[in-house]
Structure formats: C-alpha cells, structure tokens
C-alpha positions, 0 to 999 in steps of 0.5 A: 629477465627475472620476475619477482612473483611475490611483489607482483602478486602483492602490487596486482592485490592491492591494485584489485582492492582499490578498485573494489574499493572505488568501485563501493564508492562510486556505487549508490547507497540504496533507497529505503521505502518503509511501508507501514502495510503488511506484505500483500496490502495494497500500499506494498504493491505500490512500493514494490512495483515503483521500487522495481521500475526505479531501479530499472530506471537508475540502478539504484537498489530499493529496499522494501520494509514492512513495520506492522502496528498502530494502524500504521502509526509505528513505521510513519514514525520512524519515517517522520524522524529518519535522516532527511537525505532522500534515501528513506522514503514513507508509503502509505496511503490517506489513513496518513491524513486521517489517523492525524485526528483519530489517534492520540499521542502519534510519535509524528506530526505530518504538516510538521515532520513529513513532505508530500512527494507524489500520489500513485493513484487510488483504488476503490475498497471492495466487499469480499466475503467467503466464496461459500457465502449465501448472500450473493448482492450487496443489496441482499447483505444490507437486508440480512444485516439489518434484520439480525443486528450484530450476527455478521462479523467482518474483519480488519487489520486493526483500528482505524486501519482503511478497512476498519474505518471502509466498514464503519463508513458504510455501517453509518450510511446504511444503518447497519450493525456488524461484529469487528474482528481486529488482525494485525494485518490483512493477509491474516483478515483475509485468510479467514475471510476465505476460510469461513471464520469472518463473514465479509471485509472491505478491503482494496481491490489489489490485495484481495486480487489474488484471493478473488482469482483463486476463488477462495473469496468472492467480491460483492460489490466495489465501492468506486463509482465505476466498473472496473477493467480488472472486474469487469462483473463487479458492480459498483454499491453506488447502483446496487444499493446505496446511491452515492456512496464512495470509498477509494484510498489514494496511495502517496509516497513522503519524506521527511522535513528537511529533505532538500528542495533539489532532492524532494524535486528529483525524488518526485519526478523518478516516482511520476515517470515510474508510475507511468512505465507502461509496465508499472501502468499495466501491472496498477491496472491488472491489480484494480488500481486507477494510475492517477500519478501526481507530483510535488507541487 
C-alpha cells in the first residue's frame, strides 16, 4: 500500500489546528479585577488571594491590575465604565463610599454606575512608626504631639487616601497637629516611614504586616477595638489613650450597572466561598485581617 505522506501530514495539520482552535474556544476568557491600591496595599492582597482561590476553585485565569491616582478615583472609573459582562471586577475598599462626597468631578457615580457584590471583611488601621523611634505607646505620641504642634510628620498615599483621612480622624479626636507628606502610594509611605524620613503613618495591618515582621518598623497601637491574633502585644487605642475611638476599613469587590442579574449572583457566591477556603481564611488571618464575608443582597 502506498501512503502519500504529503497529504497525511497536511490532514493531520489541519486536524491539530482545529483542535487548538476548539480547545481557545472552549476555554474561558480571563477575570480582570482592578484595583485602584498599589501593590502591597491591603485591598491588593485582598484581590490576589480571592483571585488565586477562584482560580483554583474554577480554572478560570484572574488578572490582578493595579492603576495608581486619585485616591483611587482613576481605576474606580474606568471600572464604573467597563463592559458589564461579569469579566471586570473593582476592588477597594469603603474610601469608594467616602470619596463619593470628598471629591469633586469623579468620572463615576457609585449608586448610578456600580453593583455591590460582596465584602471581604475589614481590618483595623495601625499606627507604625520607625523601629528607631523614641516614643514607644500611643499615649506618650499624643503627649509629645500636643506639646510641639506640627514637628511630627506622618505619611499617606495621597488625599483622601484611607491613610490620610485614619490620620485626621485621629487628629480631630485628640486635638492633635501633625505635618502630612503625600506619596503616590503606600509602599512608597511606608518605606520612609521605615527609614526614618516620616515619623509615623496609620495604615492597615496587612500592608505594614511585612515591614512589622521584618523589624523595620514598630506598630504602637491598633486602631480596632480588640486585640489581634496576628499582634498578639499590640494594644488597642481604645484602652490606651483614646476611648472609643475606631477606625477599620472594609474591603468589597463591585461591578458595573448593567451586569446581569444571574452573573451578579454567581460572581458573589465564587467570592463568599473563596473567602471561606480555609486556605484564603487563613492567609486574611496571618495578614490582620478580620473575614467577615458578606454577599449580594
């Protein structure tokens, strides 16, 4: 019998090519979640470890992208405009909500442009200051502010940014004056923080958890109302110096309006039971953060 190799080899060519071809089309286009934080931030971790679990959950590929600038406002925008089709997702945390009336002329409107899908859970801030700093209690960093006004300087990732706005929170309740330094992100806020340039920044437990272990800064106090597993030494401000005082950001995940009722339901519920791996739990735990997941109403 003879074989005519030439056909054979072009029959078998296009037969691979079609099942490659198949093979793109049965796979599932990939999950975008923007998040408006740099990396490193807490809202970051949030998305990476629910996009990992997701995708070890359903084989679908999640794409982490971080847009810098605005508070926020910048990648929220873009977000709020997206195609609502369930494959863009926002992350962020309640500076979404506050920003809403602190900002003028955002290119979104949340109640118009953006579906809530489901809440994380929330972390309280902390205060972190230099691992070479004098001032060892939060007590003693009240005392020092008030008697010389303005000689402190603290850092944030930029207006209105949950730092900046922890900050003057605190600022208000205790009657104490501080210098702001602005960054363009956290990491960058923290770095100097570490290294002596910035005197103190109130920032999320996650996202100073890797300067703290490292002993290149030291938390004073949190700013929760209870002590945490992650800190086990940490006292809270509320018995330290000032009563009552909160301050602990919630971390959410949205779409866009217009996004179908069935996918808005099923987006929520692979979020919930992400969050509830006990692998996602454990690592939220491990950075200070309380798992307090919520979905969809």
């Amino acid at each position: 019998m003879n074989l005519n190799l030439s056909k054979f080899s072009k029959r078998f060519s296009l037969v691979t090519l079609c099942l490659g071809v198949a093979s793109a089309v049965a796979q599932p286009p990939p999950l975008t979640m923007l998040v408006p934080i740099s990396a490193g931030g807490t809202v970051d971790i949030v998305a990476r470890v629910v996009g990992q679990q997701a995708t070890k959950d359903s084989g679908i590929s999640v794409i982490v992208e971080n847009r810098v600038g605005a508070a926020g406002a910048i990648d929220t925008g873009i977000a709020a405009k997206a195609k609502p089709n369930g494959q863009t997702l926002m992350v962020h945390h309640q500076g979404i909500v506050y920003n809403s009336f602190l900002v003028d002329n955002l290119p979104y409107d949340l109640k118009r442009d953006s579906i809530p899908l489901a809440t994380v859970g929330a972390t309280p801030n902390a205060l972190v200051v230099p691992e070479s700093f004098s001032i060892k209690t939060m007590s003693d960093f009240i005392a020092f502010a008030k008697a010389n006004p303005e000689r402190l300087s603290y850092s944030s990732a930029g207006l209105c940014s949950n730092a900046h706005l922890a900050m003057e929170m605190l600022q208000a309740a205790t009657g104490i004056n501080l210098t702001h330094v602005r960054y363009k992100g956290m990491q960058p806020a923290l770095a100097d923080v570490a290294g002596g340039q910035i005197d103190a920044v109130l920032t999320t437990i996650p996202t100073a958890m890797t300067y703290i272990q490292g002993g290149r800064v030291r938390s004073i106090a949190t700013l929760g109302l209870k002590w945490l597993s992650a800190l086990p030494d940490l006292p809270t401000i509320d018995e330290s110096a000032v009563k009552g005082f909160e301050y602990q950001p919630w971390y959410g995940f949205f779409v866009p309006v217009g996004t179908p009722a069935a996918t808005v339901e099923k987006l929520s519920k692979s979020i919930v039971n992400a969050v509830n791996k006990p692998e996602a739990t454990k690592k939220f735990v491990a950075e200070g953060l309380e798992v307090r997941p919520l979905g969809h109403a």
